[in-house]
ROKOL-299663 format. One record per residue: residue in one letter; x, y, z of N, C-alpha, C in turn. Coordinates in steps of 0.2 Angstrom, whole numbers, padded with zeros to 4 digits, always signed. Example, Ala and Ser with C-alpha at 12.3 -4.5 7.8 and 13.67 -1.06 7.14 Angstrom:
A+0066-0028+0039+0062-0022+0039+0066-0016+0039 S+0064-0011+0035+0068-0005+0036+0064+0000+0039 
This chain:
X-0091+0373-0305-0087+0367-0303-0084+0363-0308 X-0078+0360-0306-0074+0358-0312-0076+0350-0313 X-0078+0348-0316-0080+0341-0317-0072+0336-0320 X-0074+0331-0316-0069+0326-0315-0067+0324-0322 X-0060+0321-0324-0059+0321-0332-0060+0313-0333 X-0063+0310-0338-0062+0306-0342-0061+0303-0349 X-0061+0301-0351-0063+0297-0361-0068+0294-0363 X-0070+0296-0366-0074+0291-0371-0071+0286-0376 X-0071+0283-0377-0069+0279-0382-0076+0272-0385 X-0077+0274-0390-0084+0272-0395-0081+0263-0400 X-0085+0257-0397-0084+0252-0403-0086+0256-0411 X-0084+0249-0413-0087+0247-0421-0094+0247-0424 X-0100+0251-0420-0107+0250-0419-0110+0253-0418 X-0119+0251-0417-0122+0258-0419-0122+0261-0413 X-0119+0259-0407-0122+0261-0399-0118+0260-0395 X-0117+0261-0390-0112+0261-0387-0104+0264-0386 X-0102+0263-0379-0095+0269-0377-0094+0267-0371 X-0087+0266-0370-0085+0265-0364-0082+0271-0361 X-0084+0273-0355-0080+0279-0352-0076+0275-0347 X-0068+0282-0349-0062+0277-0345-0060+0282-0339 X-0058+0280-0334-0055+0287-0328-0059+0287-0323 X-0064+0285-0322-0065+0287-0316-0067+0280-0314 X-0065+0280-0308-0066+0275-0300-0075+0279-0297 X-0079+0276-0297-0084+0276-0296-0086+0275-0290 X-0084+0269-0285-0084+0270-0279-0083+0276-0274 X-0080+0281-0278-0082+0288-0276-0085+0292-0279 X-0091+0298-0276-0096+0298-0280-0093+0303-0284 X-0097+0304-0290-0098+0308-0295-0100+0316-0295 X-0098+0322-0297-0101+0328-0293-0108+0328-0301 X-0109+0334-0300-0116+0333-0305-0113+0336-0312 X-0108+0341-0313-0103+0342-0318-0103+0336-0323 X-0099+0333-0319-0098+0323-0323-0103+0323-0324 X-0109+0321-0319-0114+0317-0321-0116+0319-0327 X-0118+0325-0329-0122+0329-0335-0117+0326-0342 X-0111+0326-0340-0105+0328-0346-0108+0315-0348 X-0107+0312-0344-0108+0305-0343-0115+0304-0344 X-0120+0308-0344-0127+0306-0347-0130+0311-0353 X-0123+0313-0355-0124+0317-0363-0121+0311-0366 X-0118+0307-0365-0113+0302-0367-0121+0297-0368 X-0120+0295-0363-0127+0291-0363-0134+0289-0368 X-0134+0297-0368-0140+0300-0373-0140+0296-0379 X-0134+0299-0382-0131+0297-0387-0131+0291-0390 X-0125+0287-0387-0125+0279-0386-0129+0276-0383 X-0136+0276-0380-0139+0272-0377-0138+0264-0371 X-0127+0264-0373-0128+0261-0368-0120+0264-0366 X-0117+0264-0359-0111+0264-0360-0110+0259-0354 X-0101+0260-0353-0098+0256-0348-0092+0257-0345 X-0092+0257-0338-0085+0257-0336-0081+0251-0335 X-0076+0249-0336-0073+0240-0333-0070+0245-0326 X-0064+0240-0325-0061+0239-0319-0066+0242-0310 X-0070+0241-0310-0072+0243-0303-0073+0239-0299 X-0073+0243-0292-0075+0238-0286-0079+0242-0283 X-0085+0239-0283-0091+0242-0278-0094+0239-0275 X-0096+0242-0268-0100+0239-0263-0108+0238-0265 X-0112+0235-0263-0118+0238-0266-0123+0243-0262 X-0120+0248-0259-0120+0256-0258-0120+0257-0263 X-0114+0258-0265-0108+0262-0269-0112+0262-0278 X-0114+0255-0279-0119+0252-0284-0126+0258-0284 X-0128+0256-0279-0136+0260-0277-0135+0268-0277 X-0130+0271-0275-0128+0279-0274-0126+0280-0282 X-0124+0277-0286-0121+0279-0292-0128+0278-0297 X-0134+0272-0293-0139+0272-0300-0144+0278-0298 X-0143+0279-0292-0149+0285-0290-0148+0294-0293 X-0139+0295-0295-0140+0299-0300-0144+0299-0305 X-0147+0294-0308-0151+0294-0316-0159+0294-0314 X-0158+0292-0308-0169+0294-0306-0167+0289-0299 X-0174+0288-0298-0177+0283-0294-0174+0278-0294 X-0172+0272-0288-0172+0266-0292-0177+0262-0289 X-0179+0258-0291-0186+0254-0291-0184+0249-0287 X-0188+0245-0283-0188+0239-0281-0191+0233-0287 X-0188+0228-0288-0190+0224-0293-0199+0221-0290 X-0201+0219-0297-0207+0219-0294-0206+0207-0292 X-0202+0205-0293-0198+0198-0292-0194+0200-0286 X-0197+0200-0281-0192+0200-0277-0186+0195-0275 X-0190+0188-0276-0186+0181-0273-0178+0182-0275 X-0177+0186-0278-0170+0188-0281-0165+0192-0277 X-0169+0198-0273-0165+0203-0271-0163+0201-0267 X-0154+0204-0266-0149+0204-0264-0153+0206-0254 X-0150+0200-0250-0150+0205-0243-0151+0208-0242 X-0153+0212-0239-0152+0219-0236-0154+0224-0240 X-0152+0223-0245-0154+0228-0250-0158+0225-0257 X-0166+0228-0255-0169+0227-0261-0170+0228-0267 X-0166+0234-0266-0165+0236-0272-0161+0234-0279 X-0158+0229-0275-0152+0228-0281-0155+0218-0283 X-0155+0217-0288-0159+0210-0290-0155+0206-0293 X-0152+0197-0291-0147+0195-0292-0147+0193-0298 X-0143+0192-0303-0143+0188-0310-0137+0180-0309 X-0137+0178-0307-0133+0171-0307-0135+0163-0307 X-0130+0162-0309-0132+0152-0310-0132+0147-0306 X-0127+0152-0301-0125+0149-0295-0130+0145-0289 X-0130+0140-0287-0133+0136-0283-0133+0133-0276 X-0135+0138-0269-0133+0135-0265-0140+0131-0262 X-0139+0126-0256-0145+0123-0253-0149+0121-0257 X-0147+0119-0264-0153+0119-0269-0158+0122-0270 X-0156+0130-0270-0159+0134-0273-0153+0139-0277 X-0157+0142-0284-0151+0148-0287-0150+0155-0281 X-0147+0156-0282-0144+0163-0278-0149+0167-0279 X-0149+0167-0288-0151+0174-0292-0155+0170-0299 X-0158+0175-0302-0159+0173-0309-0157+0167-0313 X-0155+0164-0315-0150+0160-0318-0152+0162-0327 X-0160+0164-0327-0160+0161-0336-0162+0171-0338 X-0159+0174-0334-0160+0183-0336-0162+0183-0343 X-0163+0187-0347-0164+0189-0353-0160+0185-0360 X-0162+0177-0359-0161+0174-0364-0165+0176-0371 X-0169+0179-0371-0172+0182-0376-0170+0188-0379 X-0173+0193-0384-0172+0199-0384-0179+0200-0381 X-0176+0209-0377-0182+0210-0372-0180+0219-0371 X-0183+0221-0369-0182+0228-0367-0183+0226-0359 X-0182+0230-0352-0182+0227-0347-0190+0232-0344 X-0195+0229-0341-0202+0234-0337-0204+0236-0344 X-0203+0233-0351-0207+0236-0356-0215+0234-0353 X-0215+0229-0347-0223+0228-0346-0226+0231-0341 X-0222+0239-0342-0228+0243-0335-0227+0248-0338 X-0233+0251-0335-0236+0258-0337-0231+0262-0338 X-0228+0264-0335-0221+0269-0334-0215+0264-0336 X-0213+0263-0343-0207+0260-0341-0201+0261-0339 X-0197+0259-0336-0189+0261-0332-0184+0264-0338 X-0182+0268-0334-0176+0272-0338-0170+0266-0341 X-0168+0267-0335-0163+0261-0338-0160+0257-0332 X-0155+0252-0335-0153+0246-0330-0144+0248-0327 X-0143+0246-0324-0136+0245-0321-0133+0240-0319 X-0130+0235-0322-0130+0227-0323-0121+0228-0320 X-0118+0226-0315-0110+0225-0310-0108+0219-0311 X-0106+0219-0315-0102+0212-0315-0097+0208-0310 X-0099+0203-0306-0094+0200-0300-0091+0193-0301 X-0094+0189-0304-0089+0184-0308-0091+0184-0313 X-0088+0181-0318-0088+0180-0325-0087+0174-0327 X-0092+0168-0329-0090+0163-0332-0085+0162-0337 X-0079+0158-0338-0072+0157-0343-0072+0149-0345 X-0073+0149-0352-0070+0143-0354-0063+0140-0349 X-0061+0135-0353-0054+0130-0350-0047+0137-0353 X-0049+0139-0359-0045+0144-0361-0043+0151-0356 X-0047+0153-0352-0049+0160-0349-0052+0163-0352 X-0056+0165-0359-0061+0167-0361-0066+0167-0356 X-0068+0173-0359-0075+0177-0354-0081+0174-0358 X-0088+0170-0357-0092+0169-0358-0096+0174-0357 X-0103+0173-0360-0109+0175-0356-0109+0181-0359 X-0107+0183-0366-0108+0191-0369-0115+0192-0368 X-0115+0199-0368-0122+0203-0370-0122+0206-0376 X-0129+0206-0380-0131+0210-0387-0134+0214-0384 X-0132+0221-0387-0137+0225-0385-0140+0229-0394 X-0147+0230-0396-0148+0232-0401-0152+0240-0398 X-0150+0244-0404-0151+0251-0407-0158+0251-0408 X-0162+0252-0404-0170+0253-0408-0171+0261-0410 X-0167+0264-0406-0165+0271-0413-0163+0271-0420 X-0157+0268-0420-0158+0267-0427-0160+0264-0429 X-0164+0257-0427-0169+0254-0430-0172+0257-0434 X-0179+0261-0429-0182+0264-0431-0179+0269-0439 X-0174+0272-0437-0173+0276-0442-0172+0272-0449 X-0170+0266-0449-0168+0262-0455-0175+0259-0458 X-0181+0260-0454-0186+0258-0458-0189+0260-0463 X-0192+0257-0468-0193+0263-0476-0199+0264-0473 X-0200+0272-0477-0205+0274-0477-0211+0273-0475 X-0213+0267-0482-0218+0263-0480-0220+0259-0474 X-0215+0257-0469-0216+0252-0466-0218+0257-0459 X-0215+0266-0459-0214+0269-0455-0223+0272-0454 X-0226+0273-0459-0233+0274-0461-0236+0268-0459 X-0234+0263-0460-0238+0256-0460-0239+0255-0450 X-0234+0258-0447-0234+0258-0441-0235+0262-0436 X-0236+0270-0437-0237+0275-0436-0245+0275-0432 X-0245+0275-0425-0251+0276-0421-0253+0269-0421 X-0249+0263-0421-0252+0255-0418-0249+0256-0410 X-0254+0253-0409-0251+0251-0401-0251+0243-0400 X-0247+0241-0395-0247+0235-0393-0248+0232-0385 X-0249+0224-0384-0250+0224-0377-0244+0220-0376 X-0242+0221-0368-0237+0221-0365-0237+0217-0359 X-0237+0210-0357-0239+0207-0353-0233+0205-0351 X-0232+0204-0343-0226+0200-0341-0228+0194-0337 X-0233+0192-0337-0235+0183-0333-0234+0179-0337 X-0233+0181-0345-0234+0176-0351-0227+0173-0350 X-0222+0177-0350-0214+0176-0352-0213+0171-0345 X-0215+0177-0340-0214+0172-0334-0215+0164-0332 X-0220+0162-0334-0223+0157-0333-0217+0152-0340 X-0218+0154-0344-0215+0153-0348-0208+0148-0346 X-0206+0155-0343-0196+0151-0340-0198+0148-0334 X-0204+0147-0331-0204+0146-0327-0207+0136-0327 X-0208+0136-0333-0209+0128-0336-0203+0127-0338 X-0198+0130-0341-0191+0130-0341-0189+0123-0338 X-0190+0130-0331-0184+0128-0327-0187+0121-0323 X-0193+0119-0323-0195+0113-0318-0193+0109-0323 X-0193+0109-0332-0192+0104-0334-0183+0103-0331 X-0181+0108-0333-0171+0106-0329-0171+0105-0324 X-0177+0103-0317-0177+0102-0311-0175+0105-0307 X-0175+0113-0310-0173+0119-0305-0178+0123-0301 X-0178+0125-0295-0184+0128-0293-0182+0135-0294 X-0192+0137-0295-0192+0147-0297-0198+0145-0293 X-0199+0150-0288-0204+0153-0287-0210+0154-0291 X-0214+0153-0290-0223+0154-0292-0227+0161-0293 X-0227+0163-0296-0232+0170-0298-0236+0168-0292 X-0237+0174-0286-0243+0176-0282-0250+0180-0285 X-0253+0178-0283-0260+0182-0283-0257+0190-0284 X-0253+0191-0275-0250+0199-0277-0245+0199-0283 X-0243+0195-0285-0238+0198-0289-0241+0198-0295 X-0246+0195-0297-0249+0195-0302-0252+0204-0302 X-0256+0205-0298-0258+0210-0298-0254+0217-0298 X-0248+0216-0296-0243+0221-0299-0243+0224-0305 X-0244+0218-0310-0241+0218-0317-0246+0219-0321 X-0253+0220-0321-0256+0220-0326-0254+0220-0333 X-0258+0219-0338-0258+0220-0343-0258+0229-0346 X-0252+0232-0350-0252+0238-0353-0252+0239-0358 X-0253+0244-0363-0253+0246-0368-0248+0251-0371 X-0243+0252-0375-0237+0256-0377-0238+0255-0384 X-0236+0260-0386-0236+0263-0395-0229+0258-0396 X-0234+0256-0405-0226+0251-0407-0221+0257-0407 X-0222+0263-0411-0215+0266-0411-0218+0272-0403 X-0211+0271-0401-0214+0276-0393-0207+0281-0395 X-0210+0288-0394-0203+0292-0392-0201+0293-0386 X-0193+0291-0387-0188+0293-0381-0191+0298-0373 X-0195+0295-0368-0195+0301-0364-0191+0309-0363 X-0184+0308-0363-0181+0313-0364-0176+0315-0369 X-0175+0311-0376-0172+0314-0379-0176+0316-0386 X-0181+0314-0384-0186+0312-0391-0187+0309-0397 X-0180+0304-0399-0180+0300-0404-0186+0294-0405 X-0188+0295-0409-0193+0287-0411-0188+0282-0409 X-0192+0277-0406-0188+0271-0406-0192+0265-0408 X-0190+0258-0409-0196+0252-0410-0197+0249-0403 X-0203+0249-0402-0206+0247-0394-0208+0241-0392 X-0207+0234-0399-0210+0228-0398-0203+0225-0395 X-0206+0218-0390-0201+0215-0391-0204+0206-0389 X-0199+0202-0390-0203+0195-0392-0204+0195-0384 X-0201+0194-0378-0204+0192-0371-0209+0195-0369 X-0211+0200-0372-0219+0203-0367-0223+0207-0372 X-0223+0209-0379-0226+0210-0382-0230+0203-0385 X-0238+0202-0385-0244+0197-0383-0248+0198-0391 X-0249+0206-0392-0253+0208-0395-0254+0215-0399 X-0254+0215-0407-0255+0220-0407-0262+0224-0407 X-0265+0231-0405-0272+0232-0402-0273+0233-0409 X-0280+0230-0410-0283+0230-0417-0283+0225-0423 X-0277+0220-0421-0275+0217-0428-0278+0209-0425 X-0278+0206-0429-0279+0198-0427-0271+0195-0426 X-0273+0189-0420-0269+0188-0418-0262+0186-0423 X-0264+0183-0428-0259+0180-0433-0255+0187-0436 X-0259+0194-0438-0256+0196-0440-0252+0203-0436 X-0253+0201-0429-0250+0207-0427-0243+0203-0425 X-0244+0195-0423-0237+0191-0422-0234+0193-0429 X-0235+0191-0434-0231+0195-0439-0228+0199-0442 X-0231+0206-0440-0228+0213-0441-0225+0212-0432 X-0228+0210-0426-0221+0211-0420-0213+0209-0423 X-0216+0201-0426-0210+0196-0426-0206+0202-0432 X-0209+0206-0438-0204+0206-0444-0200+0214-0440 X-0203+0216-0437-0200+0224-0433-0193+0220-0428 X-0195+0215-0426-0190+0213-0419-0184+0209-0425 X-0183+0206-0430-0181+0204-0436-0177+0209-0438 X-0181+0215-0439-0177+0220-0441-0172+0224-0436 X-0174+0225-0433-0171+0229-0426-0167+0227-0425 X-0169+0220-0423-0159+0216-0420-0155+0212-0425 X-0155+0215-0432-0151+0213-0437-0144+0215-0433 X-0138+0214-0435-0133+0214-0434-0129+0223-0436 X-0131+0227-0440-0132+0232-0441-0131+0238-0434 X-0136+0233-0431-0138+0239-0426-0137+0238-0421 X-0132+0231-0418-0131+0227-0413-0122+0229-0409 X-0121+0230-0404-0116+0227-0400-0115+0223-0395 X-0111+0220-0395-0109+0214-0392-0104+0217-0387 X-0107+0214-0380-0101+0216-0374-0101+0209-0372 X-0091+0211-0371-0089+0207-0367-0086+0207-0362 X-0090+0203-0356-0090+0206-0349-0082+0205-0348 X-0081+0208-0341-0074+0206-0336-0078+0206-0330 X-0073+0205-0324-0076+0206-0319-0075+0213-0315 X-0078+0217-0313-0080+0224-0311-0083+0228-0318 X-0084+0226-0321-0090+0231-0327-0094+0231-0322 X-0097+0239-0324-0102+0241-0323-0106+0245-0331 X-0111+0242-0331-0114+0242-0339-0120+0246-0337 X-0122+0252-0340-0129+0255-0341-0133+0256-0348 X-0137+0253-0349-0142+0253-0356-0149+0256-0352 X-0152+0260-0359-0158+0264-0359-0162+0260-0362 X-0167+0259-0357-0173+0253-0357-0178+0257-0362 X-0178+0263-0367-0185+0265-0370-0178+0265-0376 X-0172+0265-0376-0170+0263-0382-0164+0259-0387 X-0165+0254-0382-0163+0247-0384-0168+0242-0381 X-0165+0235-0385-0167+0227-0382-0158+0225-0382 X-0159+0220-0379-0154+0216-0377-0154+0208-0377 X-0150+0204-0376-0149+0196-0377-0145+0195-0374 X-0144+0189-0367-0140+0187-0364-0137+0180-0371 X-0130+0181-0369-0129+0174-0374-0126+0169-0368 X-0132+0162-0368-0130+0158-0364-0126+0150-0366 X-0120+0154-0368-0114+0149-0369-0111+0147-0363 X-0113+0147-0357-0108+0144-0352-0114+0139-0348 X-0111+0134-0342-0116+0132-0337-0110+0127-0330 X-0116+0128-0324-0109+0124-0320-0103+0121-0322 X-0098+0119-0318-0096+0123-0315-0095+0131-0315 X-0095+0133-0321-0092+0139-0325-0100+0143-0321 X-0097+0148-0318-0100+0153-0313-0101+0159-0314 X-0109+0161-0313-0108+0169-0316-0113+0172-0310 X-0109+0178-0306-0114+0180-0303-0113+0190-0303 X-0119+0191-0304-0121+0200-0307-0126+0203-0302 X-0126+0210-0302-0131+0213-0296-0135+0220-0304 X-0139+0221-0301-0142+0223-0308-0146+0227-0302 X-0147+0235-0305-0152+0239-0302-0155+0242-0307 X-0162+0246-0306-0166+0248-0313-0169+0254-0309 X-0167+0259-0313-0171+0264-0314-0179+0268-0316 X-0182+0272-0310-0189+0273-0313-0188+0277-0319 X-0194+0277-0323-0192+0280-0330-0198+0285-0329 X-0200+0288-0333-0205+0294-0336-0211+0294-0339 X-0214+0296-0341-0220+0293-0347-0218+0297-0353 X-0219+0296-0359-0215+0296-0364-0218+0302-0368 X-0217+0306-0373-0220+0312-0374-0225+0310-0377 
């Protein structure tokens, strides 16, 4: 089968590719896909701009890469379709659409389950713009591959077989005093939804499911603890690995449009929403996550 043509084209950094040429709202044969998630591998994140898709079209394209998951936060998802989980500021009836304060942290995303998710697919459908037309609202995305590989020696011994805990009620609860102090409502943690999420255990350096590279596994939203150490000094070795990792070095910055469709690999990045915009200035995203694998 002759797979469909595109480009690659690579930023200034450790990660990242944008592939250009193909209209995505038609589906992909498996040719492409393979040639598009050797691309993947590699950069750990890429991106197409200009599309329009349906959220079918969205869901048909995430389900090449595995399973996609229902969010374990439903209050979010889009109508009809579960599967796709809103990110926006936007406010109607006095309540948000969608997420409003998504990943103002650095965070990897399901680092707090057993199995974590392969990776994200974040659609962009408006884009907050200053008075200028500038695009608000970048994303950082850092390299925990190369991370990991820049760390000396020593530090890679000093880490070799720690594990950490992984908790997602802590973070939650967290934005979730946030937002009542700005008078916004978010939903409340359920008994069931608590029990969704237990508390997990994941090595600070975990290998890649399927490409095998060591990556660094901490990150400041849901790593709590690490197994063994006192509490002061495992916040210390988390906070000096996440310090390290999302130096500039190993970082890229995207800057949205409207129809990016962006995919990052959840076992070998974090990320950071930059929250430089707010009303009127509107931003509204449909985000699906993939199930992942258990790690070698």
């Amino acid at each position: 089968m002759t797979a469909m043509s595109f480009e690659v084209h690579y930023p200034d950094a450790a990660l990242g590719a944008e592939i250009r040429g193909l209209d995505l709202s038609r589906d992909v044969d498996d040719e492409t896909f393979r040639q598009i998630e050797r691309v993947f591998h590699e950069r750990s994140v890429i991106w197409f701009r200009g599309q329009t898709l349906t959220p079918e079209q969205h869901i048909r394209f995430s389900r090449h890469f595995g399973t996609v998951e229902v969010p374990t936060n439903s209050q979010y998802a889009l109508a009809g379709h579960p599967e796709i989980y809103v990110v926006s500021n936007i406010v109607e009836n006095g309540r948000n659409v969608g997420n409003a304060d998504a990943g103002r942290v650095w965070h990897t995303d399901s680092s707090y389950m057993k199995v974590p998710s392969r990776c994200s697919l974040l659609y962009s459908i408006e884009i907050p713009r200053d008075d200028a037309g500038r695009a608000l609202g970048a994303t950082h995305f850092a390299s925990m591959a190369a991370a990991y590989d820049a760390l000396s020696d020593e530090i890679k011994q000093q880490v070799e077989g720690l594990e950490a805990v992984h908790n997602y009620t802590a973070q939650y609860e967290r934005r979730l005093a946030k937002m009542k102090a700005a008078g916004a409502i978010r939903e409340e943690l359920t008994p069931e939804m608590r029990a969704k999420v237990p508390d997990v255990i994941h090595p600070v350096i975990r290998r890649h499911p399927l490409t095998g590279r060591k990556c660094v596994f901490v990150n400041i939203a849901f790593v709590t603890e690490i197994v063994g150490m006192t509490k002061e000094a495992g916040a210390q070795l988390r906070d000096m690995l996440i310090e390290h990792s999302t130096a500039p070095r190993f970082v890229y910055q995207h800057r949205w449009e409207t129809g990016d469709l962006l995919i990052w690999d959840n076992s070998a990045t974090q990320h950071l929403a930059i929250a430089d915009f707010s009303l009127p200035q509107r931003r509204l995203m449909y985000r699906t996550t993939v199930k992942g694998q258990p790690s070698h």
